[in-house]
N, C-alpha and C positions, 0 to 999 in steps of 0.2 A: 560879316556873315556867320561867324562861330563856326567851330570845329564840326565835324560830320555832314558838311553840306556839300554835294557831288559836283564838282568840277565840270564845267562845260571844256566845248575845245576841240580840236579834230580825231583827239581819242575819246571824246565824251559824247556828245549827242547831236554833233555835226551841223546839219542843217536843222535843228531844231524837232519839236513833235507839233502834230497837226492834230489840235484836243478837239473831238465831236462835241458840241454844245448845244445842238438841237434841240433836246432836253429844253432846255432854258426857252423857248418860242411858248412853248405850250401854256394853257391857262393857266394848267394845275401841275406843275413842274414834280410835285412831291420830293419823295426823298432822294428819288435819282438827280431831280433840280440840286439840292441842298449838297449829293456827292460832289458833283463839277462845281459847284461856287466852294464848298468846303476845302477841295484838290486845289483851286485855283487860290483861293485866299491861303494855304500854307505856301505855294510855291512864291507867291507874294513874298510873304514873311524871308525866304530864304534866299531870294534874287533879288538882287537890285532892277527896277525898272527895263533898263537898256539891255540888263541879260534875261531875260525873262525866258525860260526856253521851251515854252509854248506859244501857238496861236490857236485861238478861238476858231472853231468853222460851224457855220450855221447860213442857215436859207435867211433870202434878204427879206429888210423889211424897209419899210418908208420911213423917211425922216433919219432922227439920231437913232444911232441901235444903243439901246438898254446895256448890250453887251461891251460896250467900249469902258463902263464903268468898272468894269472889274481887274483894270489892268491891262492883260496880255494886247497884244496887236487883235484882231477879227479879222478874218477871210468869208465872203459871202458866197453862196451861190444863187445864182438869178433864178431860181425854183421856188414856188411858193411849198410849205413845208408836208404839205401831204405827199404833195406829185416831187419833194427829193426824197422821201422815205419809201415809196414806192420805186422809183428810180435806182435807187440804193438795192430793191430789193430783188431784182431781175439783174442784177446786175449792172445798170449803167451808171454815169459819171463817177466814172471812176478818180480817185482822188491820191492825193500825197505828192506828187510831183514837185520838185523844189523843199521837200520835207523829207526827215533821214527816217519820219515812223508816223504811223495815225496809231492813236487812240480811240473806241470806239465805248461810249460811258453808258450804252444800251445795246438790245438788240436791234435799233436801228446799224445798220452794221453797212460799211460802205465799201466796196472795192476795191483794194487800194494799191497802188503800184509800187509802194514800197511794203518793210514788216510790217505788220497790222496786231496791236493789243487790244483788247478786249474786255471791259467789264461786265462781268454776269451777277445782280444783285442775291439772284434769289431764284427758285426751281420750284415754287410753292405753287404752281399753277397743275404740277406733275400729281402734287402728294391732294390736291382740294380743289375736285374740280369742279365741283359743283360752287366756288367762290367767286369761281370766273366765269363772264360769259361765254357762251360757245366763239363768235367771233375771236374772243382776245385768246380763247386754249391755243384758237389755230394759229394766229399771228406768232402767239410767242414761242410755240414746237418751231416754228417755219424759221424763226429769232434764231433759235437755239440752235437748230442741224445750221442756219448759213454762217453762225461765230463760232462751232468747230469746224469748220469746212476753212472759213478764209482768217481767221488767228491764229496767229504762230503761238503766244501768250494771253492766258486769260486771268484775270486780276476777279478774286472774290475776295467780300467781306469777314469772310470767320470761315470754322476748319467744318462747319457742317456742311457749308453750301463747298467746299472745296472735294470732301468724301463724296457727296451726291455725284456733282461731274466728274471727278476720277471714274467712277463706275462707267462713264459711258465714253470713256477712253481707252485706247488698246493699254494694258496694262505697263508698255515702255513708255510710252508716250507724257504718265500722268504727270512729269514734269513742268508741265505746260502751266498747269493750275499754280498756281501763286496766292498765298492770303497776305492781305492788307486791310488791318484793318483801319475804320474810320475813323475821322477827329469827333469830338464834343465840343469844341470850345467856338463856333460856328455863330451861337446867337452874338446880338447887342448887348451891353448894359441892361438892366432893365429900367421901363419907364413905367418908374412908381405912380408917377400922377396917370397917365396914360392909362395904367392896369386898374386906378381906381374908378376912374371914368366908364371904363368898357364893362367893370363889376357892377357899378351903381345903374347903367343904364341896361342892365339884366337884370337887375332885382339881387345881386349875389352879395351876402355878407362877407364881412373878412375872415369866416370860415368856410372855408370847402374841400371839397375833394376835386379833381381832376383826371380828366380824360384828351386825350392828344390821337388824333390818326384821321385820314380820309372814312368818310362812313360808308364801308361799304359790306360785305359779309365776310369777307377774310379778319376784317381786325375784332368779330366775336363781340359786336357790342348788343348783340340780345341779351346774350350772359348775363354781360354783364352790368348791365341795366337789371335786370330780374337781380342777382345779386344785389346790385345796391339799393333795391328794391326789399329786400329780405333784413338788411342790415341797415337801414333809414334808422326805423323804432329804435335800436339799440343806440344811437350813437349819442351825446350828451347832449347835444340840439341838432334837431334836423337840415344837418350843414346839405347843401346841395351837389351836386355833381355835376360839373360845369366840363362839357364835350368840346375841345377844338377840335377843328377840320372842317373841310369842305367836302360837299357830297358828291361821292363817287356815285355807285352805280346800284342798283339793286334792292332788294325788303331788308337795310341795314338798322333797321327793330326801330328808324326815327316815330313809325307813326304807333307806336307800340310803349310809349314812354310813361314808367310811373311818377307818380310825385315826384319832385323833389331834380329830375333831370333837366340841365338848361344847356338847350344846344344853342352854342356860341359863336357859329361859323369858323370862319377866316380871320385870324386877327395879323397885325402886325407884329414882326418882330419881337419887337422891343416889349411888345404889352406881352407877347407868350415868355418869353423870358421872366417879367414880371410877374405872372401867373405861376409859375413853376416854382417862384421865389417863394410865395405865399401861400400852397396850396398845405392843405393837412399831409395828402400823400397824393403820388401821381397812381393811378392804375391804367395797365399796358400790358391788355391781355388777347394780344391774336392768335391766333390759329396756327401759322408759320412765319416768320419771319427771317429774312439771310444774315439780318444785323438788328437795326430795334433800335433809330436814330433820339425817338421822345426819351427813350430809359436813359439814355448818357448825356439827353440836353439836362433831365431834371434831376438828373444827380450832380452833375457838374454844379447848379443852381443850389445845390442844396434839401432837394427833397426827398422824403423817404421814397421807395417805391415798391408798388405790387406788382406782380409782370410773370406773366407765363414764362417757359425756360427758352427766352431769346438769346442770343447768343453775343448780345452783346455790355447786357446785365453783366458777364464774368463772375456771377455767384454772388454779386454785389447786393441783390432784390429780393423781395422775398416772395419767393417763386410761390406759385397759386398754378393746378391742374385748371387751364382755360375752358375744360368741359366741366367741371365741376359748381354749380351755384352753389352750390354751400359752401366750397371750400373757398370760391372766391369772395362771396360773403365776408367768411369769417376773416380772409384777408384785407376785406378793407377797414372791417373794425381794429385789427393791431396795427394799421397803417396808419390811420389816422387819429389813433387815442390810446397807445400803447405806450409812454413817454420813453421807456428804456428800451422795447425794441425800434422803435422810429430813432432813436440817438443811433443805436446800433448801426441802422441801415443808413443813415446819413453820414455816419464817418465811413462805412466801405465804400459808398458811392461818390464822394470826394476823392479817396484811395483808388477806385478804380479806374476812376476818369482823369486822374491827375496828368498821364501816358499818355491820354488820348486826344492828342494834338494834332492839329489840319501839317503844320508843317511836318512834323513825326512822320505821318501817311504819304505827307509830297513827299519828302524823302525817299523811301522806298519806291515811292513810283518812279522816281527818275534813276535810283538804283535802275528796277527793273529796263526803262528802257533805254541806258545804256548798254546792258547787257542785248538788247535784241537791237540794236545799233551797229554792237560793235560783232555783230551777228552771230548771237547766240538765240538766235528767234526758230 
């Protein structure tokens, strides 16, 4: 198991953590999905099987659950998943019993009779609220007061989303807040053949640019479409711009597309990896972000990238004002035809990502929750 890896044990984490995975039920899992399978796949890496010192808890479903594949033991609750996140949210079934801590990887936030930790991705619904439905502002205020209310410790991605909630913490308190950040190293291999298949039955040559995010109005894909709309003419051939994601919610500019945009869906895995491998440059330009999961898969892969100032770039990208069409324009022309600044940005983004390892992040997490264990919650 190598040196720096937390000791389980009756001074270590006892009875185990009870990991919210609910997340994982949902169609569209996004990046909160990709957190808990990322958390889950380093804690892998660093436990043997039999110690494993999580379980899965998620509402049941029929047949084999999905969830058994990723290792840990599963715990169900006989709730179909609306009516336990509801459940959850007045307070009932309360949970952790035979468990020394729950973790909770959303504001889906559960009761729990032992310490309870907390993941807060992101507060961006506070700073753009016009990004969000009116339903989802309420849900996730209502998210937010009941996970400082019932967390003893709350886990964010980077030191921006950590400063926002300190602010709304009594100023002893803001110990509570804790950053860890995320892994990179999450995709597959890439599948070359797969990636050329899913290119050919788009129309996409083996030049492109690239786009990665759910389409909805936070991730600013009007911009930036009209940008790559402005910087099409200049480029040496009209490479395209190939959008992954599934569609969220809202006028995310899909029926507003100029030439040259090919919305790609949902792909698997292994062909997005692929993608990332092969793209001129990535651009990843939203609005707010807590961390910015696409900037560190396609640097990890090797791609330059464009990217508003996410915070999980680490200065690695080359940051582009997200309100600006011109300026993101002009960034996707040195992105993808720049030869010595695209070197540039592809060796920082290898450098940058090199640290950013799923086990690195288990790590800390299970630091943290022996400390709220051994009750320092």
């Amino acid at each position: 198991m190598g040196d720096g890896v937390p000791v389980l044990g009756p001074d270590g984490l006892g009875d185990g953590v009870l990991l919210v995975a609910e997340q994982l039920r949902r169609a569209v899992p996004g990046g909160i999905g990709t957190y808990v399978e990322g958390l889950v796949q380093g804690l892998c890496e660093l436990y043997p099987a039999a110690r494993l010192p999580v379980t899965l808890l998620a509402s049941r479903v029929r047949g084999a659950d999905p969830l058994a594949a990723l290792g840990p033991r599963v715990a169900t609750v006989a709730l179909p998943p609306r009516v336990l996140v509801k459940a959850w949210d007045i307070g009932a079934a309360r949970l952790g019993r035979g468990y020394s801590a729950v973790h909770a990887t959303s504001f889906a936030i559960p009761p729990a009779a032992v310490p309870l930790v907390a993941t807060v991705h992101d507060l961006a619904w506070r700073r753009l609220p016009d990004a969000y439905p009116a339903r989802g502002r309420r849900w996730h205020e209502a998210g937010l007061a009941r996970t400082l209310r019932r967390a003893g410790r709350l886990v964010v991605p980077s030191e921006e989303v950590a400063g926002e909630l300190r602010s709304l913490i009594p100023v002893g308190d803001t110990d509570r807040v804790v950053v860890i950040e995320e892994g990179s190293d999450h995709l597959p291999a890439p599948d070359a053949a797969g990636t050329r298949q899913a290119l050919e039955r788009l129309g996409v040559p083996a030049d492109f640019l690239l786009a990665v995010g759910t389409l909805e109005p936070r991730k600013n894909l009007r911009r930036l479409f009209a940008a790559y709309g402005e910087a099409r003419p200049e480029l040496p051939e009209p490479w395209p711009l190939v959008v992954v994601g599934p569609t969220g919610w809202g006028d995310a500019a899909e029926e507003h597309l100029p030439q040259g945009v090919v919305l790609a869906g949902k792909v698997e895995a292994a062909v997005l990896a692929g993608l990332y491998a092969a793209c001129r440059c990535l651009a990843y330009v939203p609005l707010r972000e807590g961390f910015g999961l696409p900037v560190v898969e396609a640097m990890r892969a090797g791609a330059p990238v464009v990217a508003s100032p996410v915070p999980s770039s680490g200065g690695a990208a080359l940051d582009v004002d997200p309100l600006d069409v011109d300026a993101l324009a002009a960034g996707l022309l040195v992105g993808a035809t720049d030869g010595t600044r695209r070197d540039a940005l592809i060796a920082a983004g290898r450098a940058r990502t090199a640290g950013l390892t799923w086990a690195r992040s288990a790590a800390r997490h299970v630091e943290l929750w022996r400390t709220v264990v051994g009750g320092g919650s």
